[in-house]
N, C-alpha and C positions, 0 to 999 in steps of 0.2 A: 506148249501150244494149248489153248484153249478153246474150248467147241463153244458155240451161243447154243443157248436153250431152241434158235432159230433152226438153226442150220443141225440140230438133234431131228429138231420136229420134219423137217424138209427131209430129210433121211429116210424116217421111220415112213413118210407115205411113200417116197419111191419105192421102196422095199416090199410096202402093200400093195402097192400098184402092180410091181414088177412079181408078187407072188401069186396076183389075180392070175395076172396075163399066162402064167405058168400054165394054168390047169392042174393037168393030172402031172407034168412034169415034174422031176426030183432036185433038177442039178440046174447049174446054175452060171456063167462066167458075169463079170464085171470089169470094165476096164476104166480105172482109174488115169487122170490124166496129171499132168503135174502142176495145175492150176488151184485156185481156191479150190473147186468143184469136185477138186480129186480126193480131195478129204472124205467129201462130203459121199463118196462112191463106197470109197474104205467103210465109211459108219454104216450106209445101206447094205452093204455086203453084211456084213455083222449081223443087221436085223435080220437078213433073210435067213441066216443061218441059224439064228432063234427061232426063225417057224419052222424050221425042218430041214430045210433046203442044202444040197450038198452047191456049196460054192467054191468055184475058185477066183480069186481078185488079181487082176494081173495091172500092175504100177507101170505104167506108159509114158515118155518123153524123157525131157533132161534130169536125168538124177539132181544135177545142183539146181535145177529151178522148185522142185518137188517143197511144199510148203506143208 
């Protein structure tokens, strides 16, 4: 599977977005769905857990649709 330089960058702001909105808060869930978009939840997940964030990512719908 290969990530676009696009869908990196599209990532890395949700992640800053979603660590603004944190605040003081530490942790973190993500729910990945099994569309393109789910990927793209997985890689956000990752980022936030670079800034600090205790996260957990949970992979949601059909396992065989899951891209």
């Amino acid at each position: 599977m290969t990530i676009s330089r696009a869908n990196v960058n599209a990532s890395e702001k949700v992640a800053k977005a979603a660590f603004d909105l944190a605040g003081n808060k530490h942790s973190c869930a993500v729910f990945c769905g099994s569309g393109n978009n789910g990927g793209d939840g997985v890689a956000a997940a990752r980022f936030l857990r670079e800034m600090g964030m205790d996260v957990r990512a949970f992979l949601v719908g059909d396992r065989a649709k899951m891209t």
